[in-house]
N, C-alpha and C positions, 0 to 999 in steps of 0.2 A: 326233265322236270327239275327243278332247282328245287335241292334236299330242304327242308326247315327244321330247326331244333327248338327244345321247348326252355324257356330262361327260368334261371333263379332267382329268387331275391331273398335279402340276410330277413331275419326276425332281431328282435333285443335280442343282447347279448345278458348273458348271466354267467355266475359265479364270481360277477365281481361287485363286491359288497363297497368298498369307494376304492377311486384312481390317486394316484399323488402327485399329479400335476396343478390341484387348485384345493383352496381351502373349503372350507364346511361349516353348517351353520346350525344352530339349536334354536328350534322355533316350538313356543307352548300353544298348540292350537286354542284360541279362544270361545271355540264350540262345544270341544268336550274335554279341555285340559288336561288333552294328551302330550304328550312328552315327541314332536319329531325331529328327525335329524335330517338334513337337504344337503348329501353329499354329494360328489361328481363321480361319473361311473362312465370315464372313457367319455364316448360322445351324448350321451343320456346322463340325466340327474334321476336321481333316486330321493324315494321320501320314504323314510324308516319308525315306524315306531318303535322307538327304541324298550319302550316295558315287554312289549307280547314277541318285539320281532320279529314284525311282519312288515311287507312292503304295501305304503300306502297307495303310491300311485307311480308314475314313473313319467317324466318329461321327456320327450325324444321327437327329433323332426327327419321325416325321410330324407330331406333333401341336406341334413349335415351329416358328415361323417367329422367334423374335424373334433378335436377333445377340449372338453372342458377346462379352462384354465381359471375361472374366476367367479365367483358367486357374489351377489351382494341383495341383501333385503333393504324392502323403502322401510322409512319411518312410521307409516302411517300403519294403520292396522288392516288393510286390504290386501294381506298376504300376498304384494306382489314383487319378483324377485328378478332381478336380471345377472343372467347369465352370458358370460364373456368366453368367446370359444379360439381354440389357436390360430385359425383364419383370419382373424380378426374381426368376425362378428358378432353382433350381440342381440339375443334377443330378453322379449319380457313375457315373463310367465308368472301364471298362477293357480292355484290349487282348485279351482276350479272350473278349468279348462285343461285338455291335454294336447292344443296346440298353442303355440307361443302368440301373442295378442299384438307384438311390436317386433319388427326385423330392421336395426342399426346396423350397418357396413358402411366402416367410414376407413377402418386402421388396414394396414399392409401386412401386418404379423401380429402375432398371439398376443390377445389381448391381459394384463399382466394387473392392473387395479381398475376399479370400480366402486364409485360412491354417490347415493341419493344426496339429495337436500333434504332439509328438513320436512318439509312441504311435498317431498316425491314428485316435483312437476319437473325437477330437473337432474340431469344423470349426468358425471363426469365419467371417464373413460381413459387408461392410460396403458398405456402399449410397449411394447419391442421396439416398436419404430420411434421410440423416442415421442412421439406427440399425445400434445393431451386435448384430448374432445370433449366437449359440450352440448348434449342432446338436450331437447325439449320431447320431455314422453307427451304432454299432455297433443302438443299438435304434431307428435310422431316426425320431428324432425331433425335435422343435426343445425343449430348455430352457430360455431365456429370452433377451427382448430387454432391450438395454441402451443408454438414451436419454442424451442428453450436449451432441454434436457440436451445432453449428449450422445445417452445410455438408456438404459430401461427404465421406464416408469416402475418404481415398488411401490407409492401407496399415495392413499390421494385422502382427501378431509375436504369438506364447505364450512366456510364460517359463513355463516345467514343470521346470528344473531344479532341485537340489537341493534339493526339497519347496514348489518355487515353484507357486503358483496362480493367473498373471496372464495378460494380455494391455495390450498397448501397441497405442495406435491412434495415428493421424494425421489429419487432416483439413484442410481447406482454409480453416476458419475460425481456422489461424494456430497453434489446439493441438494438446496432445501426452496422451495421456490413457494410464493406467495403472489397470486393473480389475481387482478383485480378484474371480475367480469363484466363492473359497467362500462372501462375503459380499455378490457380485454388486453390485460401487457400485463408484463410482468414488475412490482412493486418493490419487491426486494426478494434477495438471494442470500444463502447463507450455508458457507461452507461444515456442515452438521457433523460430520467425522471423516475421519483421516481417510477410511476406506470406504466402500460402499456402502448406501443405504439399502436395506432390506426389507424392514417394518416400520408402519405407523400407524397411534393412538391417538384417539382424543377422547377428552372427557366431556360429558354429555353437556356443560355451561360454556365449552367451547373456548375454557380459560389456558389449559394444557396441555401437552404435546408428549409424546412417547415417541423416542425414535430410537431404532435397535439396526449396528449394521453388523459387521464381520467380528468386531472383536467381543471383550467381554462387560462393555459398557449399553448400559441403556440412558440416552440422555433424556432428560426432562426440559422444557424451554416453556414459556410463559408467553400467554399471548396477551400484551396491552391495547384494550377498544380502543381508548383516543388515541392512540398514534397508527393505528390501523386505518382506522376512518381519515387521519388526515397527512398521509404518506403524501399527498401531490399536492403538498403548501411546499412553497421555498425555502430552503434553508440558507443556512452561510456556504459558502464559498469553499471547496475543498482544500485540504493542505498537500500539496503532491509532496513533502516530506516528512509528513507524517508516516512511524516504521507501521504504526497499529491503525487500523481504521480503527478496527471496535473502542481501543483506547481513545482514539484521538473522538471519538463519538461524541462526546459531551460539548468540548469544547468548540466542534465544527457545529453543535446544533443539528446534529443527525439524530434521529430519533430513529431507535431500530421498534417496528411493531412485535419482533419476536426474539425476545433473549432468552441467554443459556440461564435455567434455577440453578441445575446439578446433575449427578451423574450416579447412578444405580451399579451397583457390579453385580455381577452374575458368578456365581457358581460354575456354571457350563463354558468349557472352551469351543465350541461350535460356531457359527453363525446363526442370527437369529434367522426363525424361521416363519414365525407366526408370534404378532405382538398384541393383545388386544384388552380391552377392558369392558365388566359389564356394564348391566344397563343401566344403575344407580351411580359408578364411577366411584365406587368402592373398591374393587378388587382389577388386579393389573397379573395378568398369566403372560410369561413370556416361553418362550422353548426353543431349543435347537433342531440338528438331527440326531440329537441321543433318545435315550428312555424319559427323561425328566424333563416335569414341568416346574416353573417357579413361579411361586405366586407372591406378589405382594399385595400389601394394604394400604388405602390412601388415607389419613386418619385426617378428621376437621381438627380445626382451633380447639375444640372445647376437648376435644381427648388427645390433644398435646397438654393444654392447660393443665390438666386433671393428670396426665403422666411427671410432668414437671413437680408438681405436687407431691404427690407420693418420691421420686426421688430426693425433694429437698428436706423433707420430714425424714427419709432415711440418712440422711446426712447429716442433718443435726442430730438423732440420737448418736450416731459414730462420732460425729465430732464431742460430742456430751459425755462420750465414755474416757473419750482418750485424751481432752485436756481438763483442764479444773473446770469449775462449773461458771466461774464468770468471768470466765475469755471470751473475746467477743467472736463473734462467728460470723465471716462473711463468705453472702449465699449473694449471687447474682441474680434477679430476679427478671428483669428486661432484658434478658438477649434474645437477639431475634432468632426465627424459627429454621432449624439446619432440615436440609432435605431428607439427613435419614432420620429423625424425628418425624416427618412429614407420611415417607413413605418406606417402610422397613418389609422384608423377607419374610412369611410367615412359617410357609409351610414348601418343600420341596416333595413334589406328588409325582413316583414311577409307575412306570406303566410296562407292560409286556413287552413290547418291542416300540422298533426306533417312533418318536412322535413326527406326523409329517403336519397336523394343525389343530387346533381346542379352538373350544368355542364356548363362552360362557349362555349359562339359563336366561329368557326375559322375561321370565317371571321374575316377581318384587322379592326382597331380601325378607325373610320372617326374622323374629325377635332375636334369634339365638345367632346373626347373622349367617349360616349357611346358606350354602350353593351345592348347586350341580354345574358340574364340569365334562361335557362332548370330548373326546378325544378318538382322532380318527389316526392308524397306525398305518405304516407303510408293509405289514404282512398282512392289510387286507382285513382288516379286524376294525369293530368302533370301542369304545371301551367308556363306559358311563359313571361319574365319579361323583360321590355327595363330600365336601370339603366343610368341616365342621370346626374354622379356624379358632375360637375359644377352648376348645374338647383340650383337655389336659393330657392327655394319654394317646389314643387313636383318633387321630386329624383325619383322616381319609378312609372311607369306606367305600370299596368297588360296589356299585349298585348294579348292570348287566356287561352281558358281554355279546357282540353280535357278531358269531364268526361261524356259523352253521351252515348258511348260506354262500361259501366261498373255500375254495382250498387258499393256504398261508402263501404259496409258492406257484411257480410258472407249473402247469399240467404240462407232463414229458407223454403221456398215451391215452387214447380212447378207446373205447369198445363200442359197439352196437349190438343187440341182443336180437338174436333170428328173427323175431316179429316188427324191429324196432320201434319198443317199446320202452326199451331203458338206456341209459348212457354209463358207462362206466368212466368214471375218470381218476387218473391217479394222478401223484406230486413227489414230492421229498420225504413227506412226512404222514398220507393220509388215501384214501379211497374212497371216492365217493358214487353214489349211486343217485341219478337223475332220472327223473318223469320225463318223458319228452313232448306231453302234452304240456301239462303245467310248468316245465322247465322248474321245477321246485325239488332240492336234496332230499331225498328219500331214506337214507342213509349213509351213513360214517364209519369210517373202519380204518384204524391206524396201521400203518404200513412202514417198509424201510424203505427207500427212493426207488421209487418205480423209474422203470425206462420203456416197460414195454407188458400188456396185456390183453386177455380176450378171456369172453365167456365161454363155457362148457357147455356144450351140446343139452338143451333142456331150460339153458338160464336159471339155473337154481346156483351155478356155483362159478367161480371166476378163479382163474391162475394168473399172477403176475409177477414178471421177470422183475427183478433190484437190482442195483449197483453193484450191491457183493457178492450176487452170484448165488441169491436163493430163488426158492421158486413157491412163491405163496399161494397155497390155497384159500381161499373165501367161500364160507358158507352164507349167500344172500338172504335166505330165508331168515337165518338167526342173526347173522349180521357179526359172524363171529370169522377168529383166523382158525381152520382145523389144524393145519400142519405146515411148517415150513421146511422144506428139502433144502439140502445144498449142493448142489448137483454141479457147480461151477467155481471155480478158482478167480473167475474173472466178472464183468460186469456182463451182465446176459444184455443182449441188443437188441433181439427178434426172437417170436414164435409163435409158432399157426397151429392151427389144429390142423390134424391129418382127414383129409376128403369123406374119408370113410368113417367123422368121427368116433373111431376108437380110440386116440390118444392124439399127442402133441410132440411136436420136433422146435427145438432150442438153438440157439447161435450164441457162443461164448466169446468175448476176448479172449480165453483160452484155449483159444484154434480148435475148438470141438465141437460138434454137433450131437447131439442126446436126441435118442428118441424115447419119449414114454410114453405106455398105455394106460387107459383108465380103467382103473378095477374098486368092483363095489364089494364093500365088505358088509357082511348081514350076520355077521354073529353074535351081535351084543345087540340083535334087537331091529333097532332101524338102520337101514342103509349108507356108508359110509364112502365116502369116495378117495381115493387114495390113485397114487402115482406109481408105476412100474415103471423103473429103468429096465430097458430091454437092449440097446443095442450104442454104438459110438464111432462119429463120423471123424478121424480128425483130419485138421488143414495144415498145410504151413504158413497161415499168418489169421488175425485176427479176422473174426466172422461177425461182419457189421448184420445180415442178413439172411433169411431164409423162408424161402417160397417153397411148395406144394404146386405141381399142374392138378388143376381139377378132375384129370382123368387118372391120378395117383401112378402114373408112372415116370415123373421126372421130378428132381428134388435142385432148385435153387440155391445156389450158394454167394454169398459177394462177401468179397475177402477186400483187406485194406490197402493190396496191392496191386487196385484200380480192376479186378476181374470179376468176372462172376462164373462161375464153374457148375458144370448140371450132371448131374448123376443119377444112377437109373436108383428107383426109388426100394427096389425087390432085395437086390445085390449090391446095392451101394457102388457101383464098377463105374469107375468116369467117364462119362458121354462127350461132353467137349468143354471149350473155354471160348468165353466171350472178352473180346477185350476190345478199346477205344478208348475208353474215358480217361482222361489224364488225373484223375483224382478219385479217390475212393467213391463206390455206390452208396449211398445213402439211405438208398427204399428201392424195393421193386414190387410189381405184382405180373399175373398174368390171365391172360382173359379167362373168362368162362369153358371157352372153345378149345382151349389149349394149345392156341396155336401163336397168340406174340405173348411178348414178354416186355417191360417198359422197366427201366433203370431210369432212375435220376440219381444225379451225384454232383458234389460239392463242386465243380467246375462250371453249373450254373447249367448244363443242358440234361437232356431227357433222351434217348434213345429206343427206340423200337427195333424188338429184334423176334426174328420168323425162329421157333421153335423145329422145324423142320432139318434146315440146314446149318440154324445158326447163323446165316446172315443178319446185315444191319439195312433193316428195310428206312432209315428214316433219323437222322439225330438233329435235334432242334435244340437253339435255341432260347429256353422257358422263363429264365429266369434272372435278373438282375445279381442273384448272390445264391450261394447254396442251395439245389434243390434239396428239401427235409424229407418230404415224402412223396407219392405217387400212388392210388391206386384206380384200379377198371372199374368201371358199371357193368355188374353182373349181366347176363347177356348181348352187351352189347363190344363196343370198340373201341365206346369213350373213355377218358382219361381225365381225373385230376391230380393236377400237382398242385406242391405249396413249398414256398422256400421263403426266405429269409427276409425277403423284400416286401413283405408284407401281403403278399399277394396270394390269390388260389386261381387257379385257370384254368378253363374246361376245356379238352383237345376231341378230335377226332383222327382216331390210328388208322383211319383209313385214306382220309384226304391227306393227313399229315400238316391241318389247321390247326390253328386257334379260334374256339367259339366263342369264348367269351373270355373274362375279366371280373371277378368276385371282388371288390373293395371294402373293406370294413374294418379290420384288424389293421391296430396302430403299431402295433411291434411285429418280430418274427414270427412267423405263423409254425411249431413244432409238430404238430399232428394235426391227420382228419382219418375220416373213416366215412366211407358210402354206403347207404342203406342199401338193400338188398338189392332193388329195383332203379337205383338212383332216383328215387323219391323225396332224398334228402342228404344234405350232406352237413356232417356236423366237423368242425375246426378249432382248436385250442390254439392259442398264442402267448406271446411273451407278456403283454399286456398285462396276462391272468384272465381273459374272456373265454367266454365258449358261445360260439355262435353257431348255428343252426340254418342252413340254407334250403329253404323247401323250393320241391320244382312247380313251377306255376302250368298257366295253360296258353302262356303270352306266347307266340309264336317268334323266331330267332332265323333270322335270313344270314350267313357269313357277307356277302356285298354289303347286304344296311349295314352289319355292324362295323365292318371297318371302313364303312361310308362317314359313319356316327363317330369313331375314332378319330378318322381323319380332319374331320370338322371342327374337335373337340380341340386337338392340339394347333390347327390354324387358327381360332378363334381366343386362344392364348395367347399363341405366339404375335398375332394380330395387337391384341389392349398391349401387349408388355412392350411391343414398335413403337405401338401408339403415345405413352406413355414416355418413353425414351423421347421420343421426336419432340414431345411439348414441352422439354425442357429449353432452355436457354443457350443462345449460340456457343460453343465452344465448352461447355460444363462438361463434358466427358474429354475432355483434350489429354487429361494427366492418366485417363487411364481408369478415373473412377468408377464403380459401379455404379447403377441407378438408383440404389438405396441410399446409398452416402451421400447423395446431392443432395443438397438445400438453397432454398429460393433465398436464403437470407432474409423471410419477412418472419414474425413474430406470429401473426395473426393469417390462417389461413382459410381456405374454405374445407367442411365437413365432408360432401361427399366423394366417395371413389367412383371412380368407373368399372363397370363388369360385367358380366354376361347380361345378366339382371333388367341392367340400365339400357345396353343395347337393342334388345329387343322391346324393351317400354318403348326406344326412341323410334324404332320400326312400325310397331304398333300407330304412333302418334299420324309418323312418315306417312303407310296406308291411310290413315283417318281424313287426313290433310288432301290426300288426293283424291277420295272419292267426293271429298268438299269439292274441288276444282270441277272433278266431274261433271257433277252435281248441279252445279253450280252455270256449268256451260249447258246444259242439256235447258236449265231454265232460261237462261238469255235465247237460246235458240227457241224456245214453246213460245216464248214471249214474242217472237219477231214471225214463228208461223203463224202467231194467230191474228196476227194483222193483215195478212195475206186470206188466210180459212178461217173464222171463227170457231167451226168446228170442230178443230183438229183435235185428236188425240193426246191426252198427255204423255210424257214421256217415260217408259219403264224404269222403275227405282232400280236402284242400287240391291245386290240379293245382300249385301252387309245390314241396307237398313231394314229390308223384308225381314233376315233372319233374328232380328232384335225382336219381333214380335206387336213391334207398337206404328199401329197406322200412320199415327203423327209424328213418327218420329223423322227429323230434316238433318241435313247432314251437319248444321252446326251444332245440331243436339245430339248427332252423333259422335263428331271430335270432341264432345265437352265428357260425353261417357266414357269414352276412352282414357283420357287422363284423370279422370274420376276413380276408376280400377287400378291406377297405377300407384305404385308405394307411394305413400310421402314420403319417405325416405329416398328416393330414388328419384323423382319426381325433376331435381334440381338438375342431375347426371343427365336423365332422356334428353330436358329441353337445351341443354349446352351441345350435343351430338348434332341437332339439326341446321342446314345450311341458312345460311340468312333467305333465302326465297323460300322455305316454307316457312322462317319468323312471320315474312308479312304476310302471307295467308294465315298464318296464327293472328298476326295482329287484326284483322279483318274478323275473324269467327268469333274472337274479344270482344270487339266492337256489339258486334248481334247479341252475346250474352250478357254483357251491360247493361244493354236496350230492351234485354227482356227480363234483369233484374235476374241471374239465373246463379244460384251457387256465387253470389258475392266472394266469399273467404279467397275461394279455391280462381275464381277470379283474379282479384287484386293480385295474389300469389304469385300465379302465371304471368301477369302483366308486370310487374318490379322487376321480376327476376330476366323478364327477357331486355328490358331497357336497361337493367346494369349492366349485365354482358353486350347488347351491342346498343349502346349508345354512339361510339363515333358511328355505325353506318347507318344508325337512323337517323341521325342529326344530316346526313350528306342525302339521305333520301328526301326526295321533295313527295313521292307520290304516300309516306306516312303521315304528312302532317296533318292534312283535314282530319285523319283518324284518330290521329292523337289529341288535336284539340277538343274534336268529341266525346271525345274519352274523361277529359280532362274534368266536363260535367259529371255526365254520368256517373263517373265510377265517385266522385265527390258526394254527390247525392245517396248511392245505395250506404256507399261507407255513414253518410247522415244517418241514414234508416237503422242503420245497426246499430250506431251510436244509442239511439233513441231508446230501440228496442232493449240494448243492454243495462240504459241507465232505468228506464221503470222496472226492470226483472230486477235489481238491486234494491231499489226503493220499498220495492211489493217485498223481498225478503229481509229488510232490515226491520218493516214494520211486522213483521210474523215473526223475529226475533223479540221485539220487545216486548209482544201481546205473549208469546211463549216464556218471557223469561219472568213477567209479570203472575203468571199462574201457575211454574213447574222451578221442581229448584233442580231438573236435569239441565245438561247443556241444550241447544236448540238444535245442533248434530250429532245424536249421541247414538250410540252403538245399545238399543235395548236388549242387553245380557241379562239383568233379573227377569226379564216377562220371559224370558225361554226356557226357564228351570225347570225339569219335571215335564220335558215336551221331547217328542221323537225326534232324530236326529233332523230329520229332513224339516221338519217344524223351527227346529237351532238356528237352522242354517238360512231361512224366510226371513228370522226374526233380527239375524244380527246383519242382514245385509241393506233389513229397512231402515230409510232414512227418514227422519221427521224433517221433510221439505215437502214444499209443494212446487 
């Protein structure tokens, strides 16, 4: 009988309060003007209210694992926010819903900027791959890519206003580029600084430009309407000897749409990191990777006027003192306005640790012009700031701090508590105590760098090994330190409790082994727990580890000098030496049974070895880079490991398999621990996560899975073939990767190809053929019944039985099929299929035309298939009566929609004007006064109705 295992799967991750791969955002809910923060957390976004502390909700889709690199909010007040992940997908989310509403994959790598339009109908997108996309959210599609950059997209801006149709990008390849979307190319370019661009601003009239790259300048650059609107009139003639364009600019009749105002210095020698300005375009925050923020102010004309003023009034009383009184005095009055008059350094605002992004408040400026200022830290911490730029004295005032929820530092060890019930985790600087229901800190307890801990028999108190070689006690109940020992000279590495919990055995880089017992002390009342040194194992070389057999007669040793040495546990007398490993052991355990033993170590395999003889029954293997650790499943044979490669893997020490593959964690995975039963497995990593892997009741075949494997990496290696092959004759000759090729066009098409799209096309593929089927089965009914009237008809399809709908025909089945299928993806399936099922596609066209069926999604299907194969339609003679048919029809429904479109405008421009004639609200307005003094849920009814009909 073929064994079966039961699977895993991860839950959220916690302990990580935000990640530092993408920026962050401050949003003031408009329901109950709560204060939240929407940062990135690995592959989940997180929604913080920042006053109480609590998490509102949390964004996460099963099917990504890759992290978050880019957050961006629409303009509009419908709270909805697209998120940019390193795969280069994007989806759109919002607060309330807890699965993403739109799935964009268009980019090849980490998605790097992201910006609404004004209107949120449209999304630009800019990448690692150097391209920049243009999606349509409202019909969920991608429009076109647009090729340029060198280097990385850093930041992207829409100008939409006053009949503008552009976009402004950034990159790292030093330009600044300005794209015209109705004519899709690029309008002008403009070499912005010497070295990389990093950040970009604009100010909300879309007059301004911030741009910040490596050094210690922020430029400023002015954006001109009319010469933006008419970059494609003609000009003069270029000068090929002219040394300067920009100089020569005037005189060729070059109009640049965007020149340089001036230039801002910074304080900070860093690279910018994050550039941005709020919502009124008053206040400009820029940072590096230091502690400080810099803020500047944008001042109008009338508070330059008014500062000129008072400077020229103090000027003439100085000039009034120091020469006679009817010397005449000249005061310049018309000079034009210098950028730092314009925009001057107010306030430089520290923060605890390094800043990794701020985000200013969108709520309105009150009288005294104060803000609130997000800053999200790269020790894992948010830090909330009120900035009181007039205040003579104290400019900044920390309002909270959200770091409760998170250890500062990578977790080095975990514990699980006999019932597991609780998590122990430690760091550099702290101790924490987890729910493992709610996954919510429970408690905090400062510490000196943990490397290694476990709870005490009862769960009431915990000991953890440090760096320096103490051994700390923790009282969980009080949440207090009792006592710390120093029992070691060296960094302690390992230590277990002894079988027979009476005490604990230690592993020192000080080549020594310690045993202590636990002794309670009841003299002063209540119960005290305290550590006895009793005995001392030494080695000659440092003791990465130390294991206990569960039957307490063999005591584990693993020394830095690739061995692991076993000794009787009574008399301490050496039993034997294990040796293989070409590199130090790193972690061992051993079964329940006390009969194997499983080493991993820094040379990347795992070893099974018989406790009997000391043989090596098995060495695999496991791991792409350093196994970290290794432990059994309490009564059983199973085995997890986890090393460096990001990886955790479930084995069997019997077969000497691999069962599975745990994927979730983005960085090194340092520790895990298995609950008693392997009921669960929890895992820390470099990241800062801690994730939680509960056993399911999914059954686990080893043939499927590495059936499932195998398919997984031909079905890669398959699109990246694929991919390769469609490029252009001889484009890889020199040697190039596939990345570096470029089609040399400016303008290309949005979608990717991918699993995704493959299987849409499969889908469609089968859809197509039961049409054929279908389809013959009726020509043949048709031709028995001229022979029998009576005959039978012919047995459907179980595709269209299992649809449920009596009437359902098979071209109303192909029509459902690519109904289900992404919009986004939609373009990819139908490019996949052979030109002979085009013309069965163009055939099932033809009948939904005719029956007037899903028009939109119609027309769609039919443009897109006649752009991509127009030459072999045009050579096909048996499409033509279809296409001239078509050529009505589809004219006609497109009329009907026309129709329908233009009265649904008419009927609402007239309920516009009868609304604007009786209400001095707008005619779409967000009713926020009628909600006042009404239950949440009541808020939320009220500001989502819309006065339309």
């Amino acid at each position: 009988m073929v064994k079966s295992y039961l699977k895993y799967e991860k839950t959220a991750p916690f302990n990580v309060i935000l990640s530092n791969n993408s920026n962050i955002l401050y949003w003031l809910d408009p329901i109950d003007n709560s204060h939240l923060a929407v940062v990135p957390a690995l592959s989940t976004v997180n929604i913080w209210n920042i006053h109480n502390g609590t998490l509102v909700t949390t964004w996460s889709d099963v099917d990504c694992i890759s992290e978050v690199t880019c957050i961006c909010k629409s303009q509009l007040k419908d709270a909805s926010f697209a998120v940019g992940y390193s795969d280069g997908s994007i989806r759109i989310w919002s607060l309330e819903s807890s699965t993403p509403s739109i799935i964009f994959n268009g980019h090849r790598s980490a998605v790097t900027a992201l910006a609404f339009d004004k209107h949120g109908s449209r999304l630009a997108s800019g990448s690692k791959d150097t391209d920049l996309l243009v999606w349509d959210v409202v019909s969920e599609r991608g429009l076109f890519r647009l090729r340029g950059h060198k280097d990385m997209i850093s930041g992207l801006a829409f100008l939409s206003t006053e009949g503008k149709n552009h976009i402004v990008s950034i990159s790292k390849d030093t330009l600044m580029k300005v794209w015209d979307l109705s004519t899709q190319h690029c309008v002008e370019t403009i070499i912005a600084h010497r070295n990389e661009l990093c950040a970009l601003a604009i100010t909300s009239d879309e007059t301004t430009l911030f741009t910040g790259g490596v050094d210690q300048e922020i430029k400023v650059w002015k954006v001109d309407m009319t010469v933006l609107c008419s970059l494609l009139e003609p000009v003069k003639p270029f000068d090929p000897n002219a040394m300067d364009v920009d100089e020569a600019a005037p005189e060729l009749g070059i109009n640049r749409a965007i020149t340089h105002y001036g230039s801002l210095n910074r304080t900070g020698n860093e690279r910018v990191l994050t550039l941005t300005i709020d919502k009124s375009s008053r206040y400009l925050g820029v940072h590096g990777a230091d502690k400080s923020v810099e803020l500047f102010v944008v001042r109008t004309k009338e508070e330059i006027k008014k500062k000129r003023a008072r400077q020229r009034k103090r000027k003439e009383e100085k000039l009034k003192k120091s020469v006679d009184f009817d010397s005449k005095i000249d005061i310049e009055v018309g000079e034009p306005i210098k950028i730092t008059e314009e925009i001057s350094q107010i306030h430089s605002l520290r923060c605890s640790g390094k800043v990794r992004s701020i985000a200013f408040s969108t709520a309105d400026l009150p009288k005294d012009d104060s803000f609130h200022l997000l800053c999200g830290l790269s020790s894992n911490q948010l830090e909330f700031h009120q900035v009181i730029p007039n205040a003579k004295e104290e400019k900044n005032k920390l309002v909270s701090v959200l770091d409760i929820h998170g250890h500062r530092s990578d977790v080095r060890t975990l514990s699980l508590s006999s019932d597991d019930q609780l998590i122990l985790s430690a760091s550099n600087d702290s101790v924490k105590l987890w729910d493992v229901r709610t996954r919510q800190c429970i408690k905090t307890m400062e510490s000196d760098y943990a490397l290694c801990s476990t709870f005490v028999p009862g769960n009431q108190y915990a000991i953890v090994g440090t760096k320096t070689g103490l051994l700390e006690l923790y009282d969980l109940t009080s949440s207090t330190l009792l006592k710390s020992y120093e029992v070691h000279t060296g960094p302690i590495w390992s230590l277990q409790v002894q079988p027979d919990n009476t005490g604990i055995v230690t592993g020192s880089a000080d080549k020594e082994v310690k045993f202590f017992d636990f002794h309670v002390d009841q003299t002063k009342g209540a119960p005290i727990l305290h550590l006895v040194h009793t005995r001392t194992l030494r080695m000659t070389d440092d003791i990465l580890c130390v294991r206990f057999t569960p039957d307490s007669r063999l005591l584990a040793v693993s020394l830095l000098d690739s061995t692991v040495k076993l000794f009787f546990v009574d008399t301490l007398k050496f039993y034997i030496s294990l040796y293989g490993h070409k590199l130090p052991v790193l972690s061992m355990d051993i079964s329940s049974d006390s009969t194997l033993l499983v080493t991993g170590s820094a040379d990347k395999t795992i070893k099974i070895w018989g406790l009997e003889f000391g043989d090596c029954h098995k060495s695999l293997i496991a791991h792409e880079d350093s196994v970290m650790t290794c432990q059994f499943v309490w009564g059983t044979h199973y085995i997890f490991s986890a090393g460096k490669d990001n990886l955790i893997k479930y084995w069997d020490a019997d077969k000497f398999e691999m069962i599975m593959k745990l994927e979730g964690h983005l960085g090194e995975v340092w520790c895990l621990t298995v609950g008693k039963y392997g009921n669960m497995v929890v895992s820390a990593s470099h990241d800062r996560s801690i994730r939680i892997w509960d056993k399911t009741d999914e059954q686990l075949f080893l043939e499927e899975e590495r059936e499932r494997e195998r398919e997984e990496l031909f079905e890669m290696g398959a699109l990246k073939n694929d991919e390769k092959h469609s490029l252009p004759i001889g484009a890889l000759a020199d040697g190039d990767e596939y990345d570096n090729i470029e089609n040399g066009q400016e303008v290309g098409e949005v979608g990717k190809k991918s699993m995704d799209t493959l299987k849409a096309a499969e889908k469609i593929y089968e859809a197509l053929e039961i049409w054929e089927e279908e389809n013959l089965k009726a020509e043949e009914h048709s031709l028995l019944l001229k022979i029998n009237p009576n005959a039978k008809p012919p047995v459907r399809n179980l595709h269209l039985v299992a649809t449920g709908d009596e009437s359902m025909t098979a071209e109303g089945y192909v029509l459902r099929v690519i109904e289900r299928i992404r919009s986004t993806e939609l373009e990819q399936a139908l490019l996949v299929l052979e030109f002979s099922k085009v013309k069965i596609l163009f055939m099932c066209i033809d009948i939904w035309a005719d029956k007037g069926w899903n028009p939109p999604l119609t027309c769609r299907v039919l443009m897109y298939l006649l752009k991509q194969h127009q030459p072999q339609i045009v050579a096909t003679r048996s499409l033509r009566p279809i296409l001239v048919k078509l050529q009505s029809t589809v004219t006609a429904n497109i009329q009907k929609y026309r129709d329908s479109i233009g009265f649904n405008i008419a009927a609402l421009k007239y309920l516009k004007r009868e609304w604007d004639a009786e209400h001095s609200a707008e005619f779409v307005n967000e009713l926020d006064e009628s909600a006042k003094g009404k239950s949440d849920k009541s808020k939320k009814k009220m500001l989502k109705r819309k006065v339309v009909v």
